[in-house]
KEKOLZA-30788 format. One line per 4 residues: number of its first residue (from 1); their letters; for each residue x, y, z of C-alpha. Coordinates in steps of 0.05 Angstrom, whole numbers, plus 5000, padded with zeros to 4 digits. Last residue first. Layout:
KEKOLZA-30788
NUM	A	X:Y:Z ~ ... .
***
This chain:
KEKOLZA-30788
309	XXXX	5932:4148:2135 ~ 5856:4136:2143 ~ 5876:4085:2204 ~ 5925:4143:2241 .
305	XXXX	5862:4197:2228 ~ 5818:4148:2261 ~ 5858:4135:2313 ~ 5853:4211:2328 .
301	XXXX	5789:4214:2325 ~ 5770:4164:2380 ~ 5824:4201:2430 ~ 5873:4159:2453 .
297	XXXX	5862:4125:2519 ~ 5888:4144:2589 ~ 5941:4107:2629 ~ 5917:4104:2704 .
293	XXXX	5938:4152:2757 ~ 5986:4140:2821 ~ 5963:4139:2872 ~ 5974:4210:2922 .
289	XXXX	6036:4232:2934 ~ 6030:4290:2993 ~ 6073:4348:2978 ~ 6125:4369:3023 .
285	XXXX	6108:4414:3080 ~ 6117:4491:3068 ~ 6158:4544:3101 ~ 6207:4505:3150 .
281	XXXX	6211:4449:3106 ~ 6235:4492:3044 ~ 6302:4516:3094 ~ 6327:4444:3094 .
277	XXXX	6393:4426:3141 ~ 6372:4477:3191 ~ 6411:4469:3253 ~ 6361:4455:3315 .
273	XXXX	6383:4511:3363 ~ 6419:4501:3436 ~ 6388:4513:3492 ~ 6391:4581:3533 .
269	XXXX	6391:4583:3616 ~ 6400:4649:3629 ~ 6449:4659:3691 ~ 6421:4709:3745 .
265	XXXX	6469:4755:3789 ~ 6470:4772:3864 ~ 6508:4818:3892 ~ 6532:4868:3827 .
261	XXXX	6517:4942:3873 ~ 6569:4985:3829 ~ 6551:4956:3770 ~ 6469:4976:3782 .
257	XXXX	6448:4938:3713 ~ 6409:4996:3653 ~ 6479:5002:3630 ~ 6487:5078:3599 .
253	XXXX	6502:5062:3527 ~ 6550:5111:3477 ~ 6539:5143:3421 ~ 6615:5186:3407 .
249	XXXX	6617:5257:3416 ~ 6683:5247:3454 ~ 6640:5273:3517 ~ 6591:5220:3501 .
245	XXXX	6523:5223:3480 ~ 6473:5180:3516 ~ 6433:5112:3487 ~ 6399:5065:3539 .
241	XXXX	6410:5008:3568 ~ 6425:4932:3562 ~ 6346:4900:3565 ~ 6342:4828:3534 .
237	XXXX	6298:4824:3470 ~ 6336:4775:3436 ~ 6368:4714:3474 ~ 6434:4723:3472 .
233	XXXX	6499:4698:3434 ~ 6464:4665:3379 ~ 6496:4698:3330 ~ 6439:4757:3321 .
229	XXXX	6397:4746:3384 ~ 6390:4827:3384 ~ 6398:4861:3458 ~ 6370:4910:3475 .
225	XXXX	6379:4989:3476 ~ 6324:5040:3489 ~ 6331:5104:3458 ~ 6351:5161:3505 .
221	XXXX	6398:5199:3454 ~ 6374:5193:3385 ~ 6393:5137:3334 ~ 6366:5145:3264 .
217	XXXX	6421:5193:3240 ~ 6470:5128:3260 ~ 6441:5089:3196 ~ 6476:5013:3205 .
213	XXXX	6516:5033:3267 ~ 6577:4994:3268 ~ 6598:5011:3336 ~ 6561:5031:3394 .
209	XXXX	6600:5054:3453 ~ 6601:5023:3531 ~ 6591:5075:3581 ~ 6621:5054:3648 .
205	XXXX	6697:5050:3615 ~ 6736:4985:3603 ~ 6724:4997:3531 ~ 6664:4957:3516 .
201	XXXX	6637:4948:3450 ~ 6561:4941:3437 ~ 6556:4919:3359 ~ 6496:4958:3335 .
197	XXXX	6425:4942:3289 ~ 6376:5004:3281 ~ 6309:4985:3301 ~ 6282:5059:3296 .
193	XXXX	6251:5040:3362 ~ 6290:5016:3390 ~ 6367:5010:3382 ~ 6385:4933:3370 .
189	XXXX	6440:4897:3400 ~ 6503:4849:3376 ~ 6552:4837:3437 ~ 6624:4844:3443 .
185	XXXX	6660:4838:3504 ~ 6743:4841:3514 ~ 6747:4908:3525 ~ 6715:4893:3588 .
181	XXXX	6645:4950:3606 ~ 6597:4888:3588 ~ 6620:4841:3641 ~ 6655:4776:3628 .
177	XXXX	6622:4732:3678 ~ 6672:4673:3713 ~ 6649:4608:3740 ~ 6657:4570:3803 .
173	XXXX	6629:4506:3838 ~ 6668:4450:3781 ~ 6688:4513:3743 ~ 6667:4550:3678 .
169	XXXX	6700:4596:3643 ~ 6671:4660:3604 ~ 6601:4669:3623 ~ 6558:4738:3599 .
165	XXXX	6554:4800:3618 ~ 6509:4850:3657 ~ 6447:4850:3618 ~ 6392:4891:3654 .
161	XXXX	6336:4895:3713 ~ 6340:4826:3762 ~ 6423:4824:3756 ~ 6429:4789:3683 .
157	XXXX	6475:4740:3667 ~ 6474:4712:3589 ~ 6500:4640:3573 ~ 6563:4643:3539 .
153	XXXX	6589:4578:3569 ~ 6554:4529:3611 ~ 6530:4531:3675 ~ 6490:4461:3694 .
149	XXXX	6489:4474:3774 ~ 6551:4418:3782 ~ 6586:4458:3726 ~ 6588:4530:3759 .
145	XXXX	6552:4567:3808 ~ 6588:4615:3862 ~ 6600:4665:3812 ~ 6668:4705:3801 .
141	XXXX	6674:4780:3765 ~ 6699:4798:3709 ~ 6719:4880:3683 ~ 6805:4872:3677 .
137	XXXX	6800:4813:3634 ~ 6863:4767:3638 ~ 6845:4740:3704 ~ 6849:4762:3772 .
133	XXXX	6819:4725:3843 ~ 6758:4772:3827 ~ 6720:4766:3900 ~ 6639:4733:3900 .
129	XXXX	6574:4748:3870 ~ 6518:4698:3892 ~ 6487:4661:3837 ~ 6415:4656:3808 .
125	XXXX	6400:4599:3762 ~ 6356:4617:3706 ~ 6287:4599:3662 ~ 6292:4606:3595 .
121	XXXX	6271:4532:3571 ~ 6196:4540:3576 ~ 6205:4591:3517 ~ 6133:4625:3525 .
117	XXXX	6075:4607:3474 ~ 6037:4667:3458 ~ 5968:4658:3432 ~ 5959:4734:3414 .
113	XXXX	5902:4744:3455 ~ 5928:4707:3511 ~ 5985:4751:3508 ~ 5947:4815:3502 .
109	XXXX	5901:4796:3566 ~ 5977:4769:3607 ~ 6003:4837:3591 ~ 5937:4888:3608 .
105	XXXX	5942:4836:3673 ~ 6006:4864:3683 ~ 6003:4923:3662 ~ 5948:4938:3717 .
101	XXXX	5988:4896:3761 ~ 6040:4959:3759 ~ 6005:5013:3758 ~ 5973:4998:3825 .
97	XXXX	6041:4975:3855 ~ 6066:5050:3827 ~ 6013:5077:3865 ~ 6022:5041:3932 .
93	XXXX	6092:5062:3919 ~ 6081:5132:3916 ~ 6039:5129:3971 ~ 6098:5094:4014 .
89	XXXX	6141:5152:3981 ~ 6105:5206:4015 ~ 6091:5163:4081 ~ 6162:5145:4090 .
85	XXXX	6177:5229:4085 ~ 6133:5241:4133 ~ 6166:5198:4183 ~ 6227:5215:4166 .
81	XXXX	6207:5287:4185 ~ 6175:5262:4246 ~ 6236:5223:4264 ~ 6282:5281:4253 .
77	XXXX	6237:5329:4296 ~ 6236:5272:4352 ~ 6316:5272:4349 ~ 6322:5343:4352 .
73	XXXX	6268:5344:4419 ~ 6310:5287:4450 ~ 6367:5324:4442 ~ 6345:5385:4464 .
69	XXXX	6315:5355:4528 ~ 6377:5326:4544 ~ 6412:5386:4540 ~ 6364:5419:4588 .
65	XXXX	6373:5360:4638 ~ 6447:5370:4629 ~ 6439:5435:4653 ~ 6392:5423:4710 .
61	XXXX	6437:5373:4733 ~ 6502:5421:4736 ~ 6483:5453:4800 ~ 6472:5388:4841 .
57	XXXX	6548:5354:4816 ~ 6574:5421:4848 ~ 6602:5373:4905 ~ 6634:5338:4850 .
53	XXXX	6683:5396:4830 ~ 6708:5416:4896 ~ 6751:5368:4925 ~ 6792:5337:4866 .
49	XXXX	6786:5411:4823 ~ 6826:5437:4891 ~ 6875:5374:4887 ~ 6895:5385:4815 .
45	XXXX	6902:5459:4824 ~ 6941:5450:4879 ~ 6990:5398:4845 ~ 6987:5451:4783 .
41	XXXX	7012:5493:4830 ~ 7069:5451:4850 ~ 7085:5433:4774 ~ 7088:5507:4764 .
37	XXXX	7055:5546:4704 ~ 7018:5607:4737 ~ 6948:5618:4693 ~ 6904:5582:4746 .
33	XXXX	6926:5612:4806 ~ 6929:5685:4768 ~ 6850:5681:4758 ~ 6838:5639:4824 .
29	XXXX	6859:5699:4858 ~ 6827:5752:4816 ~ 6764:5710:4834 ~ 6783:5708:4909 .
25	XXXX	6804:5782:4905 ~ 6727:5801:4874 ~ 6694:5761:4927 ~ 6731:5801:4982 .
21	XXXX	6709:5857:4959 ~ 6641:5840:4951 ~ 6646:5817:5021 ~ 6676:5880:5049 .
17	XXXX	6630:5920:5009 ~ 6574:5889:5033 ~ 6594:5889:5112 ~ 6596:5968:5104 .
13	XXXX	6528:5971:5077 ~ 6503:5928:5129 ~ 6509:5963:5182 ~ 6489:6027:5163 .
9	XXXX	6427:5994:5144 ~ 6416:5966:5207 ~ 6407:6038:5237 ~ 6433:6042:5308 .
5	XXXX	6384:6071:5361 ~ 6427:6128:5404 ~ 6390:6187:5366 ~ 6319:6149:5392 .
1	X	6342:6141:5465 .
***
């Protein structure tokens, strides 16, 4: 009885093989099925993918479970990094706000030292930058302020930070700024601190030069530029830049104004200047006439000299 009993595993070995086997032709099968180019088995291979594919829905949800995972994890790792990085520069800025109403209140202390009376009259309109229809300058731009707001002609426009141009044609709603950069702009300025006087002269090009430098040795390479008030163009003391060497070796301005981000602009209000007719009155008042004086008497000895004689 015991050399009759069958051992399973002599059973299954056999029945292994076979399946394993088999396996391996169904694979080779599908390997040539899906490389033979005919319409009819592309038909087939159509229909099989039809029938198959979202029964196997089950197997692929843990994978795109994982890949959602990953994703979320990338995105929380760029959040946390942004995260840190708006805290760096929100301290920065909490420092910077610190610094700056200290200076300001160190300003408004030195300026009631000094008794400084502010220009009530510079105050500005502030106009939205719109299309260049065209115009004879190639560097202009279009306002949406004109007459009806009180724009005149020449009055500086400044975006918030520096001197951007100034207006050149005035409309009923409309006016046009002539920027700095136009070949057509000329403004007097003053290099600080050696205080050297300049004509700013653009050339179409995003670094203006400086022409008729009084001493150009003076002038160094980051000096501040602004602007002068000779002519009465511009008020004095408005920023335009600073001073960089140019590839032609030339001393050219880098605009302190963003020219590539121009939304917004602000038009200086300036009022005309009282012409001086009499420079004297501006030093010294005139004289006060008192009355007039009485005759005086000859002296006792000389009438007695004229009565000898």
């Amino acid at each position: 009885m015991a050399r009759n009993r069958i051992d399973p595993e002599e059973f299954h070995r056999p029945l292994r093989r076979v399946l394993v086997g088999l396996l391996i032709l169904l694979m080779v099968g599908l390997f040539f099925l899906w490389r033979i180019d005919s319409p009819r088995v592309e038909r087939f291979r159509t229909a099989l993918v039809d029938r198959f594919v979202p029964s196997f829905q089950w197997a692929a949800a843990p994978v795109t479970w994982t890949a959602g995972v990953l994703d979320n994890f990338q995105s929380y790792s760029r959040l946390y990094e942004q995260n840190q990085q708006l805290r760096e520069e929100l301290r920065q800025m909490k420092a910077w706000k610190e610094a700056a109403l200290q200076l300001e209140q160190k300003n408004a202390r030195l300026l009631d030292l000094n008794h400084v009376r502010l220009d009530p009259m510079l105050t500005h309109v502030t106009g939205v930058v719109l299309a260049d229809s065209g115009s004879p300058f190639r560097q202009s731009v279009l306002l949406n302020v004109g007459a009806r707001d009180g724009i005149k002609d020449g009055w500086a426009t400044m975006d918030g930070i520096g001197l951007v141009g100034r207006i050149s044609g005035v409309g009923q709603q409309i006016s046009r700024v002539i920027l700095l950069t136009d070949s057509n702009s000329r403004v007097p300025v003053t290099v600080q601190p050696s205080g050297q006087k300049a004509l700013l002269s653009g050339d179409n090009s995003d670094l203006p030069p400086l022409d008729f430098l009084e001493d150009p040795d003076e002038v160094r390479p980051g000096d501040r530029v602004v602007t002068s008030g000779d002519g009465g163009m511009f008020p004095a003391g408005l920023l335009v830049g600073s001073v960089v060497l140019g590839t032609d070796k030339r001393l050219r301005v880098t605009l302190s104004a963003d020219y590539q981000r121009l939304e917004f602009l602000r038009v200086l209000r300036s009022h005309e200047l009282t012409p001086i007719t009499d420079p004297g009155a501006l030093v010294t008042s005139p004289p006060i006439q008192g009355p007039p004086k009485p005759p005086t008497s000859p002296e006792p000895a000389a009438e007695a000299g004229d009565s000898n004689g």
